[in-house]
N, C-alpha and C positions, 0 to 999 in steps of 0.2 A: 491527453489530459483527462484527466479522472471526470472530470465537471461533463465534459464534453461526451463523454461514453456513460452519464447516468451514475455511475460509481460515486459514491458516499467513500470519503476519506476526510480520516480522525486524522490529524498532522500534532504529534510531539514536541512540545517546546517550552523551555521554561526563559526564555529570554524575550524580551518585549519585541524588539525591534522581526524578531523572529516570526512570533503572534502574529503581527501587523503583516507579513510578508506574506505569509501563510493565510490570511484571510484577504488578499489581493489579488483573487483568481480570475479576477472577470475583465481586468484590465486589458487581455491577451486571446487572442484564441489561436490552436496547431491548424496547418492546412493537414488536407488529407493526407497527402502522401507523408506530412511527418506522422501524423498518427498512424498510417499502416507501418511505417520504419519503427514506430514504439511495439504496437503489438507485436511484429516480427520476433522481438527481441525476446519475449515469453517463449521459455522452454514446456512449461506447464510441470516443472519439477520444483520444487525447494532448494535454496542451497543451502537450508539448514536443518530440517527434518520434514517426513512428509505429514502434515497434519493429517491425511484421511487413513492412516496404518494406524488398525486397533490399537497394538503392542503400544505407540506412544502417544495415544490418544488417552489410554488406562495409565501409561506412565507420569504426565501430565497434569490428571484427575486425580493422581494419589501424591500430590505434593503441598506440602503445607507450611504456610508461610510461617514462619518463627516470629 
């Protein structure tokens, strides 16, 4: 859990009940060993581009919203 490892996490959501779920993080906490089975699961790769490659970091920075 993001809370639990310090990590600041923005959570997306345009529906209420969503909001409310999303700001009920403290009701819970992972034991260890689930949190090392999360980390595990980090490749340390993207599966959708890698943010620290110049080429699409420049790509990125030259896009403008219409």
């Amino acid at each position: 859990m993001p809370i639990q490892r310090d990590i600041i996490v923005i959570p997306k959501s345009v529906r209420r009940n969503r909001m409310e779920q999303n700001l009920d993080v403290f009701g819970f906490t992972l034991t260890d060993e689930e949190m090392s089975r999360i980390a595990a699961m980090d490749t340390g790769a993207s599966l959708f581009f890698d943010h620290r490659d110049p080429a699409m970091v420049s790509r990125l920075n030259s896009r403008r919203e219409t």
